[in-house]
C-alpha positions as CSV (number, residue, x, y, z in Angstrom):
1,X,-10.0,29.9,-69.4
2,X,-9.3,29.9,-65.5
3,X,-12.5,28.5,-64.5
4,X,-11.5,25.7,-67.3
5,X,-8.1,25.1,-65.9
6,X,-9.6,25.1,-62.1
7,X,-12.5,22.3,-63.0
8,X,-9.8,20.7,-64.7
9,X,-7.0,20.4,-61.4
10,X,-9.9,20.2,-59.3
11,X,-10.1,16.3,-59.2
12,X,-5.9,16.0,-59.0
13,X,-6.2,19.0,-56.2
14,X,-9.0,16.8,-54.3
15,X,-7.1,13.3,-55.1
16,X,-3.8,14.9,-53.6
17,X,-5.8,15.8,-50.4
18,X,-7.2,12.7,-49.6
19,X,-3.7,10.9,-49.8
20,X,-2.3,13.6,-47.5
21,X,-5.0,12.9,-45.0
22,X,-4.9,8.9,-45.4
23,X,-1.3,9.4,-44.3
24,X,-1.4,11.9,-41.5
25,X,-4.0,9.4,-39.6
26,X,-1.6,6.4,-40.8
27,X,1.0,8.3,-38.4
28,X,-1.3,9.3,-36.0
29,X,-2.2,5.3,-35.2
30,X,1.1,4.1,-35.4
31,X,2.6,6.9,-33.5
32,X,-0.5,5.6,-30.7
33,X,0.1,2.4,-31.3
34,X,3.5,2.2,-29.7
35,X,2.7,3.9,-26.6
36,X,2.3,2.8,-23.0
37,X,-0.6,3.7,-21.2
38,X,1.0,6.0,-19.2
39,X,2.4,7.6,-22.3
40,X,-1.0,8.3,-24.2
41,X,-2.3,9.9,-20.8
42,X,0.8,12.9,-20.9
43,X,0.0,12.5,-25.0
44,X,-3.9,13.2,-24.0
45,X,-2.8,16.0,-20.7
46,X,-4.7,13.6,-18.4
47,X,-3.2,14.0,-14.7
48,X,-2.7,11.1,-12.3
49,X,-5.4,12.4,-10.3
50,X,-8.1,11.7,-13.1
51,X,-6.8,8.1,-13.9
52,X,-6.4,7.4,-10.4
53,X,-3.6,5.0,-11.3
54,X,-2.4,4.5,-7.5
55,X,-5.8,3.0,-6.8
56,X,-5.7,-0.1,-8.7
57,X,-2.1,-1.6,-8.5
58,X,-3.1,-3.6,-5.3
59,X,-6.8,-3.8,-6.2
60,X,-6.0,-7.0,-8.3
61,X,-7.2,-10.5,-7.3
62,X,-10.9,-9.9,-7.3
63,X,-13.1,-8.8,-4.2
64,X,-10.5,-10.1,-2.0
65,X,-7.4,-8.2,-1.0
66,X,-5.1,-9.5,1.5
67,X,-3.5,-6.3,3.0
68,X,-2.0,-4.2,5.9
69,X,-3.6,-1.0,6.6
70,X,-0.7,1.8,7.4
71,X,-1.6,4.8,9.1
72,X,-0.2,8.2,8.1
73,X,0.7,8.5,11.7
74,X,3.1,5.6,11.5
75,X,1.4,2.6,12.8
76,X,0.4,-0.6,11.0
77,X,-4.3,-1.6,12.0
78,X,-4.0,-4.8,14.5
79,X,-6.7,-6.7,15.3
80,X,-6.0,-8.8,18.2
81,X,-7.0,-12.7,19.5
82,X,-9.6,-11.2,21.8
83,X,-10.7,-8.6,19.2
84,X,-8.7,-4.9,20.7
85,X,-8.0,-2.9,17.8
86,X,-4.9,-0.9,17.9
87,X,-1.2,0.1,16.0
88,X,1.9,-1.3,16.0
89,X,4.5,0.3,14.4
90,X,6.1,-3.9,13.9
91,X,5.7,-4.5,9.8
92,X,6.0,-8.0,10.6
93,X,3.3,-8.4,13.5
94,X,1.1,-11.0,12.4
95,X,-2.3,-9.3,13.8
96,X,-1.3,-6.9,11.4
97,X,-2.4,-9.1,7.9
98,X,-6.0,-8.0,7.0
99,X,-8.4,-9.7,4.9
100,X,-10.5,-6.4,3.1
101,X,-13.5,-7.8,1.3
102,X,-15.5,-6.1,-1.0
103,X,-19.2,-6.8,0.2
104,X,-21.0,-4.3,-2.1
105,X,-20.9,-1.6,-4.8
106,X,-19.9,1.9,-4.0
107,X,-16.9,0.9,-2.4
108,X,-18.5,-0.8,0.4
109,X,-16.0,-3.3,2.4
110,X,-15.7,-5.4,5.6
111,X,-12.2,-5.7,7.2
112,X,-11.3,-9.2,8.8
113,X,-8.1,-10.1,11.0
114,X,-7.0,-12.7,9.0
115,X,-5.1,-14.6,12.3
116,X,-7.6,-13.0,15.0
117,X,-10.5,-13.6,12.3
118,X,-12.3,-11.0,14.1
119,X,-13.9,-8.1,12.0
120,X,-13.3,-4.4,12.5
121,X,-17.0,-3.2,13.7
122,X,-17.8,0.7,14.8
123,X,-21.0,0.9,16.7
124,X,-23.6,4.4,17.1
125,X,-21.1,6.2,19.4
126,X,-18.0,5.7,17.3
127,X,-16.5,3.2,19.1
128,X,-14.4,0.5,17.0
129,X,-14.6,-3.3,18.2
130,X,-13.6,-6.5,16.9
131,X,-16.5,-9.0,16.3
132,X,-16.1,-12.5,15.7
133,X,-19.1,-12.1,13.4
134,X,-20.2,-10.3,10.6
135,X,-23.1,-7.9,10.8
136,X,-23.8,-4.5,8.9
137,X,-21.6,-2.6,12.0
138,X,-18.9,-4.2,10.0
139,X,-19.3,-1.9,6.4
140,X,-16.7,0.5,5.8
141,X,-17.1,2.6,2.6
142,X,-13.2,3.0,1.2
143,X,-12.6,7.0,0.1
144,X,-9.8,7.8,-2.1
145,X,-8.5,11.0,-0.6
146,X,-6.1,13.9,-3.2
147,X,-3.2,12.8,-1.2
148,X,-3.0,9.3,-2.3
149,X,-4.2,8.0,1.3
150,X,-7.3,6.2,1.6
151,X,-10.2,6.6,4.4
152,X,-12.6,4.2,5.8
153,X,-15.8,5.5,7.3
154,X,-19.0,3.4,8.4
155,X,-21.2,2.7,5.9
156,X,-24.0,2.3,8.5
157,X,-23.6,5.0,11.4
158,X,-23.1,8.8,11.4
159,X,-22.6,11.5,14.4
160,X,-25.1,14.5,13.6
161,X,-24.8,13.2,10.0
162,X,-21.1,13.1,9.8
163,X,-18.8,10.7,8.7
164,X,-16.8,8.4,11.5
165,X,-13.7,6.9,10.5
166,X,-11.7,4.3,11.3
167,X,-8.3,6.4,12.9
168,X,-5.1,5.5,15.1
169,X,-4.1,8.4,17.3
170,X,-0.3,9.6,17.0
171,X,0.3,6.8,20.4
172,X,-1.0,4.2,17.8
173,X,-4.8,3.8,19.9
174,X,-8.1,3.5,18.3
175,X,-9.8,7.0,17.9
176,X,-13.9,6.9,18.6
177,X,-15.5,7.8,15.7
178,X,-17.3,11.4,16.5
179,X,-13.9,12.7,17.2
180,X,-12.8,12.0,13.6
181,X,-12.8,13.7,10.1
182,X,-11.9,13.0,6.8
183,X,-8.8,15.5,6.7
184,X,-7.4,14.4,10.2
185,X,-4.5,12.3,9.4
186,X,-5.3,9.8,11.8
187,X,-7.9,8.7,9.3
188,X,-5.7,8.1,6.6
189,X,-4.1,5.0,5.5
190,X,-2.5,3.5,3.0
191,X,-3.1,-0.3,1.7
192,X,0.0,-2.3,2.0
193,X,0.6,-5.4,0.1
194,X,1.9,-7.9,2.7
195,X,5.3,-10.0,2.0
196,X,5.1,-13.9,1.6
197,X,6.3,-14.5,5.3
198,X,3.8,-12.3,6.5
199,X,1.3,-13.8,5.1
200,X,1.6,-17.3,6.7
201,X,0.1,-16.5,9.8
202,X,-0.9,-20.1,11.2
């Protein structure tokens, strides 16, 4: 008699299931559905540090990015009519407005004064230069650091097979390269999206 009434709820009981599941996923996607980005990464535990959201607000526009570099230690990357390199701490300084271009994959760039039009360059010993034309001196490979700064070391030339960076000292002057690393904060910067009037720089 029970194995007769069990084969006989057994489709209702399997029937009854199916419903319950078709409307638990129903409230799963809408629940989704009305969510922000930002909310289905805390819904899915992913950290800021995996989507790497600060990296691609000023990223838009393509390979181009008109930007000022800002130095932890409080200066803003010039690059200068006769092609010196150095900081001012002047938001508004016009030698200050740098073209980054993307030039390759793997974060490969090439950083122009946009009034100077002179490229930031590192040659063998570290040394950074402008140079009023481009050559492979000119790659910098862009690092996204934990701390939300970014670095730029050559893509071409190491010292003893380490990394040289492009870093302002805490007096806002150009550091040679073999006397840099990757956690000195003279090597980090962050990209700064530049204000209209500082972008007219005729």
């Amino acid at each position: 008699m029970r194995i007769w009434m069990l084969s006989w709820n057994l489709p209702k009981l399997l029937s009854g299931l199916c419903v319950h599941v078709a409307l638990l996923l129903g409230s799963v996607c809408v629940a989704f559905s009305d969510r922000t980005p930002e909310q289905l990464a805390a819904l899915m535990n992913c950290s800021k540090h995996e989507r790497h959201a600060r990296n691609y607000d000023y990223m838009e526009g393509g390979d181009v990015r008109i930007r000022q570099l800002f130095s932890r230690t409080q200066w803003f990357l010039t690059i200068d009519d006769d092609g010196s390199i150095n900081g001012t701490q002047d938001p508004t300084n016009c030698y200050s407005v740098l073209e980054i271009r993307t030039v390759s994959e793997g974060g490969v760039l090439a950083i122009k004064g946009l009034k100077s039009q002179f490229y930031i360059s590192m040659n063998r010993t570290g040394q950074l230069q402008g140079k009023r034309n481009y050559s492979e001196n000119c790659n910098f490979k862009e690092v996204f650091l934990e701390n939300y700064f970014n670095a730029y070391s050559s893509a071409k030339c190491t010292r003893n097979g380490k990394e040289m960076f492009i870093a302002l000292s805490q007096k806002g002057r150009p550091l040679r390269g073999k006397k840099t690393r990757r956690e000195h904060i003279a090597s980090h910067f962050i990209p700064m999206k530049c204000r209209e009037e500082e972008r007219r720089v005729d």
